[in-house]
C-alpha positions in Angstrom: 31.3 -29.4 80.6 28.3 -30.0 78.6 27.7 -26.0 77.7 31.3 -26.4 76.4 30.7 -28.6 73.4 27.8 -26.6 71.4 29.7 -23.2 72.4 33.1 -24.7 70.4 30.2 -26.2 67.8 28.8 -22.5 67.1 31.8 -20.9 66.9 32.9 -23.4 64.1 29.7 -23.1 62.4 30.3 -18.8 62.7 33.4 -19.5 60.9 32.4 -21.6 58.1 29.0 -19.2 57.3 31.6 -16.4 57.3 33.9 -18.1 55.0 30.9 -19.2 52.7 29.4 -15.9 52.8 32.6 -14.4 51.9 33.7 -16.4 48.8 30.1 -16.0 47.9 30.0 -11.7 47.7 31.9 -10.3 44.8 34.3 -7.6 45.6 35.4 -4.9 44.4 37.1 -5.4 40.7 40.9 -4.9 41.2 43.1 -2.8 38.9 43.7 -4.7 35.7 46.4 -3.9 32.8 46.0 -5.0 29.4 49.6 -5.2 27.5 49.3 -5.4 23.6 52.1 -5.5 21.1 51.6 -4.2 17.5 54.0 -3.4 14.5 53.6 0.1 14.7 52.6 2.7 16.9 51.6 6.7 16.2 54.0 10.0 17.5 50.3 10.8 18.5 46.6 10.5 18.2 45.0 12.2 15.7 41.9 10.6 14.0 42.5 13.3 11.2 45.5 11.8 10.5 45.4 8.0 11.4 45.2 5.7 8.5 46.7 2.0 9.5 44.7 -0.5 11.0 46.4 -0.1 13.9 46.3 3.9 14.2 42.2 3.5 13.3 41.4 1.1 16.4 43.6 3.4 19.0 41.5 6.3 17.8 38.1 4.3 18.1 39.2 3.3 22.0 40.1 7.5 22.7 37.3 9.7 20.3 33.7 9.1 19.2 32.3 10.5 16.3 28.4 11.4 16.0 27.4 7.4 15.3 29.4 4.2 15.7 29.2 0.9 14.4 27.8 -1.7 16.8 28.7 -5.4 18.0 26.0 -6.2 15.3 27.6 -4.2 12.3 24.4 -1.3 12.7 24.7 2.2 13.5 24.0 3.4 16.7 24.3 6.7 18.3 27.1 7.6 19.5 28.0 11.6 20.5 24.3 12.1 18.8 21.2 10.7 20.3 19.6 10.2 17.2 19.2 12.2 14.1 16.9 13.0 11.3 16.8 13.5 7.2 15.2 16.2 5.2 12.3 15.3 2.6 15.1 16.0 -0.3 17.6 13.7 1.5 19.8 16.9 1.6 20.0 17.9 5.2 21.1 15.5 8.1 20.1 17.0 11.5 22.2 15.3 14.6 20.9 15.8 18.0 23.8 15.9 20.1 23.8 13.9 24.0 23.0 16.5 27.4 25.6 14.4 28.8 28.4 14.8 26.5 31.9 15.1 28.8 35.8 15.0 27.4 38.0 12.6 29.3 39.4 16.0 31.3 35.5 16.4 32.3 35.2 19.7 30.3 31.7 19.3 28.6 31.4 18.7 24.8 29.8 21.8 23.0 28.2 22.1 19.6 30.9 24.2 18.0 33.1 21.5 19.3 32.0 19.0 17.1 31.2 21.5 14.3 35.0 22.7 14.0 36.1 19.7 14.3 33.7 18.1 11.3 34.2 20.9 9.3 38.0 20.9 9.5 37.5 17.7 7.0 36.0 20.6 4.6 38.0 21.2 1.4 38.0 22.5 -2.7 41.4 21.0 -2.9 41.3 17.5 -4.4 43.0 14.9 -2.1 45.9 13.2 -2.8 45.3 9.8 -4.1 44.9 7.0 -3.2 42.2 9.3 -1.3 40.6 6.8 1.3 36.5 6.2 1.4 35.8 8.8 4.3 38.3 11.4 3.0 36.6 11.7 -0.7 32.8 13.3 0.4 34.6 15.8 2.5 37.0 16.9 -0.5 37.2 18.1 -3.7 35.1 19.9 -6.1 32.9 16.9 -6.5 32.6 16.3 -3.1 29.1 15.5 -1.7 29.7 17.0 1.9 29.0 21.3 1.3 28.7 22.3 5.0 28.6 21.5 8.5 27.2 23.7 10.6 24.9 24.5 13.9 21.1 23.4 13.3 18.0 25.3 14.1 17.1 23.1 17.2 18.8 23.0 20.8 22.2 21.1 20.8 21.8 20.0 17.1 24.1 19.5 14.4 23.5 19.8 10.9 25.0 18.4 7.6 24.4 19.9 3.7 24.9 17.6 1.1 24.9 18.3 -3.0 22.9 15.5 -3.4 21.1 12.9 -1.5 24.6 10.3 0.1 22.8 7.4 1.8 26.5 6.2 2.4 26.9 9.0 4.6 26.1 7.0 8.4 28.5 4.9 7.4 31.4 7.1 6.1 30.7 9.1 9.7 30.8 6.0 11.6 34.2 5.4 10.8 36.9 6.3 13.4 38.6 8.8 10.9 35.0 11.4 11.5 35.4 11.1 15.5 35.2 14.5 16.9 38.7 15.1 18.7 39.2 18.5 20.8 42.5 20.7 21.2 43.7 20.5 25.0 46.5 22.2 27.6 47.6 17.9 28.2 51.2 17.4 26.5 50.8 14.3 26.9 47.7 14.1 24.8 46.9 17.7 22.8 43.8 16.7 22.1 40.9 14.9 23.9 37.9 12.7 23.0 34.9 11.1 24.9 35.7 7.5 24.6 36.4 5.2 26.9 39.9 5.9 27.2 42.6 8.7 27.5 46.1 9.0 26.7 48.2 9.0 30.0 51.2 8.5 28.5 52.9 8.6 24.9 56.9 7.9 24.3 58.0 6.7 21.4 57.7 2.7 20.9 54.6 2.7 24.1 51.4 4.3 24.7 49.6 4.0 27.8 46.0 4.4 27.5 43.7 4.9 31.1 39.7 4.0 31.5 38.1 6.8 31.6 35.6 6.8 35.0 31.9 7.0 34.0 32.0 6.2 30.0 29.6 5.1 28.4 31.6 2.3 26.9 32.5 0.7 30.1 35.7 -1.1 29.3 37.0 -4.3 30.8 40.6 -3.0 32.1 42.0 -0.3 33.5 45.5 0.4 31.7 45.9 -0.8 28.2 49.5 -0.5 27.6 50.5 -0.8 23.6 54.3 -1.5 22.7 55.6 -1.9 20.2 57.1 -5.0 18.5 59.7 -5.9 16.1 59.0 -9.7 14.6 58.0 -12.7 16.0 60.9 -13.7 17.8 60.2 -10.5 20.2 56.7 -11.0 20.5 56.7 -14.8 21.7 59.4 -14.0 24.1 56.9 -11.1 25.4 54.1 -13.8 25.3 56.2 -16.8 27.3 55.5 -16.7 31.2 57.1 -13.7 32.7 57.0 -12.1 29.9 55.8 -8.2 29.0 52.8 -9.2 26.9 49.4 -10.3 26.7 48.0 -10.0 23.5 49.8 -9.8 19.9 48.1 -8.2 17.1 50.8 -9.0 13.8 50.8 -7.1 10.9 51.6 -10.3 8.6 50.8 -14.3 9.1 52.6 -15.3 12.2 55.4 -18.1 12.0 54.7 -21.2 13.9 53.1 -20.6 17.3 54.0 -21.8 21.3 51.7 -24.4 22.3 50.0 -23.4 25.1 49.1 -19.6 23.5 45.8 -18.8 22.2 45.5 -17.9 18.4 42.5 -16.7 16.3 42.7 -15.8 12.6 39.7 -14.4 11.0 38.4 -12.4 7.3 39.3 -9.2 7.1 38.1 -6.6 4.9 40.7 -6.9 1.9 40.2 -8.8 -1.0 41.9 -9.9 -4.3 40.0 -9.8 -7.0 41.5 -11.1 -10.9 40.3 -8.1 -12.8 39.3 -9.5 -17.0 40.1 -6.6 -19.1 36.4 -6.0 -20.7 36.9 -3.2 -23.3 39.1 -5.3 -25.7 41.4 -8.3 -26.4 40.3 -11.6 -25.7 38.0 -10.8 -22.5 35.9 -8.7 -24.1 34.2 -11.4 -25.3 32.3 -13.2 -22.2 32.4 -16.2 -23.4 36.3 -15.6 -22.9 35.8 -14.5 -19.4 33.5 -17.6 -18.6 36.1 -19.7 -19.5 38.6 -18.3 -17.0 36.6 -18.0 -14.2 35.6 -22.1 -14.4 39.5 -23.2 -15.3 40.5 -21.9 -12.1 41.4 -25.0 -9.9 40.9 -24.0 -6.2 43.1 -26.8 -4.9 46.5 -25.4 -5.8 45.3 -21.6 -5.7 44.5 -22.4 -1.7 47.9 -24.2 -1.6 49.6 -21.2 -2.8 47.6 -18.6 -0.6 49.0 -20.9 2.5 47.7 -19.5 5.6 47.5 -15.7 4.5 44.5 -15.8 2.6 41.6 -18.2 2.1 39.2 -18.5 -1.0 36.5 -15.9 -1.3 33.3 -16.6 -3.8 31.6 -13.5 -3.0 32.7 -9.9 -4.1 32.4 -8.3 -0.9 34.3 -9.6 2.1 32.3 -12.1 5.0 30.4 -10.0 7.7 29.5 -6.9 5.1 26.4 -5.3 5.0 24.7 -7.1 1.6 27.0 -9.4 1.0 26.0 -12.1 -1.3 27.9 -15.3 -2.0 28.8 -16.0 -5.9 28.4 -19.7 -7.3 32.2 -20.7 -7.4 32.6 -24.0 -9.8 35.8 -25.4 -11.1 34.5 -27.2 -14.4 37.9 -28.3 -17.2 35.3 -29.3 -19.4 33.2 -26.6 -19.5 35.6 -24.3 -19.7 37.4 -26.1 -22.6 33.8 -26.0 -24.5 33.6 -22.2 -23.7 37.0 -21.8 -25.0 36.2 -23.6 -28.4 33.5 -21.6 -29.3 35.8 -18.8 -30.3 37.6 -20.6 -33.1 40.5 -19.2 -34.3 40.9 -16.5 -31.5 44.6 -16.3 -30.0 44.4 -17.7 -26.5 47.6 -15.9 -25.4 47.1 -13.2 -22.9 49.4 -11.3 -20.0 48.8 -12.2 -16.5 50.0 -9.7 -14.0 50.5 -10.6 -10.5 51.8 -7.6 -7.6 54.1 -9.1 -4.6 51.9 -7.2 -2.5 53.5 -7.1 1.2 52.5 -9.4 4.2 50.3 -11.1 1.2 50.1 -14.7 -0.2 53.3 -15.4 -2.7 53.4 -13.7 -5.7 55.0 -16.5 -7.6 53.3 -19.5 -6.0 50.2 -17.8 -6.9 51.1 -16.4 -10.2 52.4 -20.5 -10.9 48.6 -21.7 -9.4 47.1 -19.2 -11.8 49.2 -20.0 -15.0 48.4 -23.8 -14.7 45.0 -23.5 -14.1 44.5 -21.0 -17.4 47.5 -23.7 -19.5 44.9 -26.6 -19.0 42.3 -25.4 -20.6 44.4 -23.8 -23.8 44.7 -20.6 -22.8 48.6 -19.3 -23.4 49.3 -16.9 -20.3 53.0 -14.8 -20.0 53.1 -14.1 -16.6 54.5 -11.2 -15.4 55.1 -10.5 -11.1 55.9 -7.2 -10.3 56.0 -4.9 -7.2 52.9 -3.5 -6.2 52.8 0.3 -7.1 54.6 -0.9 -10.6 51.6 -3.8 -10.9 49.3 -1.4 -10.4 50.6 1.4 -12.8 51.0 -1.1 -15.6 47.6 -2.0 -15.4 46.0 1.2 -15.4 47.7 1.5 -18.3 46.2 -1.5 -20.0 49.3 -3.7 -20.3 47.4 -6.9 -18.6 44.4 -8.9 -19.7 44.2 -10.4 -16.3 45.9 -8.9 -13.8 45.6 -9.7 -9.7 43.7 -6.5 -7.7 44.1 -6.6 -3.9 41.7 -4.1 -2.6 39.6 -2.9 0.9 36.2 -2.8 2.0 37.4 0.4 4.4 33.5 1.3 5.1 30.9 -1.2 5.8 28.7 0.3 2.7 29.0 -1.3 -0.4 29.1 1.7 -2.8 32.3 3.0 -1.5 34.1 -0.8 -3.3 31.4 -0.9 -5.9 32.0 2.5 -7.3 35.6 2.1 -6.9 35.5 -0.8 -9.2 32.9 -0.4 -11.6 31.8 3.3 -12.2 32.4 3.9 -15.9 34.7 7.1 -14.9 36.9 5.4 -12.6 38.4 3.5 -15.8 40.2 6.2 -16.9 43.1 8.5 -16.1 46.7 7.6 -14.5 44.6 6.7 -10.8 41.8 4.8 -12.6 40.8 1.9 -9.9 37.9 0.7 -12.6 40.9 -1.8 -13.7 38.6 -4.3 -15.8 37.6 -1.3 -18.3 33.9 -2.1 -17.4 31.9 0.7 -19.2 28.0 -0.1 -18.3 25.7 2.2 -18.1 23.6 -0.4 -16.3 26.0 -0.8 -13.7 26.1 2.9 -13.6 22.5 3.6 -13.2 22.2 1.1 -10.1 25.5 2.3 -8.6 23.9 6.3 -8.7 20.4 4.7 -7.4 21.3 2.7 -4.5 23.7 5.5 -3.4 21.2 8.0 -3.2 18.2 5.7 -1.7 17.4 6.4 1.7 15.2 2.9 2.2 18.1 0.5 2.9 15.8 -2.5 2.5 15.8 -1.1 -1.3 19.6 -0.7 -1.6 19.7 -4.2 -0.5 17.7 -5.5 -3.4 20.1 -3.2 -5.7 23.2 -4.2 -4.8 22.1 -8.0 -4.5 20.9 -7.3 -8.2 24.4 -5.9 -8.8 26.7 -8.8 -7.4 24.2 -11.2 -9.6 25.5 -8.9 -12.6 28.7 -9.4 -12.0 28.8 -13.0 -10.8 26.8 -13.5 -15.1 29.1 -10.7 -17.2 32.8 -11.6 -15.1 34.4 -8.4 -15.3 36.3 -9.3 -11.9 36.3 -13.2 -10.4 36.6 -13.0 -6.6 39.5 -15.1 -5.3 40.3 -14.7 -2.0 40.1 -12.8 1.3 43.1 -11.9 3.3 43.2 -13.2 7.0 44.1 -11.4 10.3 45.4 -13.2 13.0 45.8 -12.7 16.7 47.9 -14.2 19.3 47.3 -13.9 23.3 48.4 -15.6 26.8 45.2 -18.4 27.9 44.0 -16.4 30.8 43.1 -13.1 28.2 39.6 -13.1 27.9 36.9 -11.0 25.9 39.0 -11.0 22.2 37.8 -11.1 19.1 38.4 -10.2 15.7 36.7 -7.6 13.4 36.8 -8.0 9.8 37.1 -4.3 10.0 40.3 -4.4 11.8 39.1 -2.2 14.5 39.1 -5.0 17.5 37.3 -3.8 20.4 39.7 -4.3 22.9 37.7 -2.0 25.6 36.5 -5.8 26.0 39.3 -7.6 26.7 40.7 -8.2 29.9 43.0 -10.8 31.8 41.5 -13.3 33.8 42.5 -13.5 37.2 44.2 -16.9 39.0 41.7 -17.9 41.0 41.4 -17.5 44.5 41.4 -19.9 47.5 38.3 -20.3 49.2 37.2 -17.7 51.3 39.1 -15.6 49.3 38.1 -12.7 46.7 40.9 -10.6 44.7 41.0 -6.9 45.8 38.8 -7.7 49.3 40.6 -7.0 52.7 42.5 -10.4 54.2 39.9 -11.4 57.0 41.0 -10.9 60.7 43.1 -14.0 62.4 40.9 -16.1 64.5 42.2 -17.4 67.5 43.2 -20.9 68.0 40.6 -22.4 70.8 41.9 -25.0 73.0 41.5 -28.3 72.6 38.6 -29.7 74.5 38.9 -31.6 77.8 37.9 -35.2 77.0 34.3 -36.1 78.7 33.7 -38.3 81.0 32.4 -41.5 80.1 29.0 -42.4 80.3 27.4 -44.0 83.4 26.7 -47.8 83.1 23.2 -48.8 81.8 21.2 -50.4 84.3 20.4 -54.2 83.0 18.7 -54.4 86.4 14.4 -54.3 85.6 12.7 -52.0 87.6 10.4 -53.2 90.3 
């Protein structure tokens, strides 16, 4: 019986070094579904056509365009593998990928992404508000002449009017990816990105991982649904439920404990836009005196959770963003104020209720008190958006409230917006402090044109140090984006941008019992020995000494 005991002994220790061995190997990854509700969803996608947040990140996770935006905020290639400028800063080449494959596996050709850049192509002036990657391709003063096939193998080429050092960034954006026609109804046209579209009914899109991208995403299936208010999307959140991940539109009420919630800077700002060209702000002593009355206590308390305070005039995260010395100073201000003697001190606030933004009258009430304590005489005046907006391109505030959008991570395409001299006129003027500078102009035309970015760093930093001494604009606050998802989703993040890379997201599996790993084959039954016979006892010792 003695064989019997280290037989039963290696058979147990078989077992246990399989077990170990087994919870130790990883297996193979199991299918994984991502479900995401959001406010809105397209009838299809169509980077030519998507505008909303939303519509912009499902077209990112579907098409590529020549470059992308990285983790880090750079451009890196995307459908090009790099890509060269002419002496003149003129001509772009792109030299288009060998490996370049739809999500149908047809291969990606140059006229491919030649018709479907040049389709942006137009004389006809956009409609406007024309948006940032829209207004090079359009117009008679657009800066985008042609698009066409380049000299070299597998190259595209680019003609501009004049040198456009914004233009990496305007193609980066997911409006410029290359999307091609297809025989798929449930997806007409195709792209090369890490998903496709395997199904698209009204209120749900399905997208699939495609098998050998480049972008290797975390899931298999995200499925996007979507949702009405909070209400529905909690109820999708709570166990059981049909979500994962919500991304709301607007601040989210109060939140289940137990549910993970980020909130982040986005990319829009408001801005209180001093009108320059004449009434009481076009004296900067004026404007100096506004900017340091502000009280940042009550103006946080009125923004509540849908906005924070910004002292910089480009949002957190963009490329040459500089913070702007923010000081609250009654004193000072009150000095500043005296200086101008006799002047008036009544002026017109305007405020727009801008949707899903803080509250027009809290923050129209922060604003007034701030501006009475130091003598200033403010008549506010809170309108709707589109009518704030029309009434003060037409002049009829001396401060009014601007909410407007980084949309490309280059600061010309804001800076221009808001300072150009010829963007102050005319019934879509977006210059709505009046500024006239032909300083301001001559560094907005240099750093546009410069293709050494470490030297359109220094302009624009030179710039925001302009603005932070004259005051045509005073920066006030950045709206937040918020995101709410189940504990076990993993991988999320915000981008200021909007455009969350939810390729990297995934839901964490429960975890398994020993010996166990999800997606692997159960292990065969192992049968039960029997118990051992008991042995016999020992013989007695011998107390007897030997002779």
């Amino acid at each position: 019986m003695a064989s019997v005991i280290p037989t039963a002994r290696a058979v147990l220790g078989v077992l246990v070094a399989l077990l170990l061995t087994t919870a130790a190997r990883p297996g193979p990854v199991s299918p994984a579904e991502l479900r995401v509700g959001v406010t809105r969803l397209p009838a299809m996608l169509d980077p030519m056509a998507a505008l909303t947040p939303t519509e912009l990140m499902l077209v990112r996770l579907v098409f590529e365009g020549l470059v992308a935006v990285g983790d880090k905020g750079e451009i890196e290639p995307a459908l090009a593998s790099g890509w060269t400028l002419s002496r003149d800063g003129l001509t772009w080449t792109f030299r288009l990928r060998d490996d370049l494959r739809l999500s149908t596996g047809e291969a990606v050709g140059i006229d491919d992404v030649v018709t479907a850049l040049a389709l942006r192509l137009g004389l006809d002036e956009p409609p406007e508000p024309a948006a940032a990657w829209v207004r090079p391709f359009r117009g008679g003063a657009r800066v985008v002449q042609e698009v066409r096939r380049g000299d070299g193998p597998a190259s595209v080429q680019i003609q501009l009017s004049k040198p456009y050092a914004p233009l990496l960034a305007v193609l980066a954006h997911p409006a410029l990816a290359v999307a091609v026609p297809g025989k798929d109804k449930a997806a007409p046209l195709s792209g090369t990105g890490p998903f496709r579209v395997a199904e698209a009914t009204p209120g749900r899109l399905v997208l699939e991982a495609v098998p050998g991208s480049r972008r290797i995403p975390r899931a298999d299936r995200l499925v996007f649904g979507e949702i009405a208010d909070d209400t529905a999307a909690f109820a999708g959140l709570a166990p059981g439920g049909t979500l994962d991940l919500w991304l709301p539109q607007a601040t989210p009420a109060a939140v289940p404990a137990g549910l993970q919630v980020l909130s982040g800077p986005s990319w829009q700002l408001g801005l209180l836009a001093l009108r320059t060209d004449q009434g009481l702000f076009r004296q900067k002593v004026a404007r100096q005196a506004a900017a340091l009355a502000l009280d940042p206590a009550p103006i946080q308390a009125a923004l509540g959770r849908s906005a924070r305070l910004l002292a910089a005039y480009l949002p957190p995260g963009a490329w040459a963003a500089r913070d702007v010395p923010r000081s609250f100073d009654l004193g000072r201000a009150k000095k500043l104020l005296a200086q101008l003697g006799a002047v008036d001190p009544a002026l017109t606030l305007l405020v727009p209720d801008v949707p899903g933004g803080p509250e027009a009258a809290r923050l129209a009430e922060a604003l007034r008190a701030s501006l009475i304590a130091v003598g200033f005489r403010p008549r506010v005046r809170t309108e709707p958006a589109e009518t704030a907006l029309a009434a003060m391109r037409r002049g009829e505030a001396d401060l009014g409230l601007v909410q407007t959008e980084l949309e490309v991570d280059d600061p010309h395409v804001l800076f221009r917006a808001l300072l150009a001299s010829d963007a102050s006129t005319g019934v879509s003027a977006t210059n709505l402090a009046f500024l006239r500078s032909p300083l301001v102009d001559g560094m907005l035309g240099r750093a546009s044109q410069l293709g050494f970015r470490p030297e359109r760093l220094r302009l624009y930093q030179r710039l925001q140090a302009y603005l932070a001494e004259e005051i045509p604009y005073v920066p006030l606050y950045v709206r937040l984006q918020w995101l709410v998802a189940r504990p076990d989703v993993r991988g999320i993040r915000l981008e200021p941008s909007g455009l969350h890379r939810l390729e990297q997201a995934w839901v964490e599996a429960p975890a398994a019992p020993l010996g166990t790993v999800p997606g692997a084959p159960a292990m065969p039954s192992v049968p039960v020995l029997p118990p051992l016979p008991a042995s016999p006892p020992p013989p007695p010792v011998s107390t007897t000494p030997e002779q």
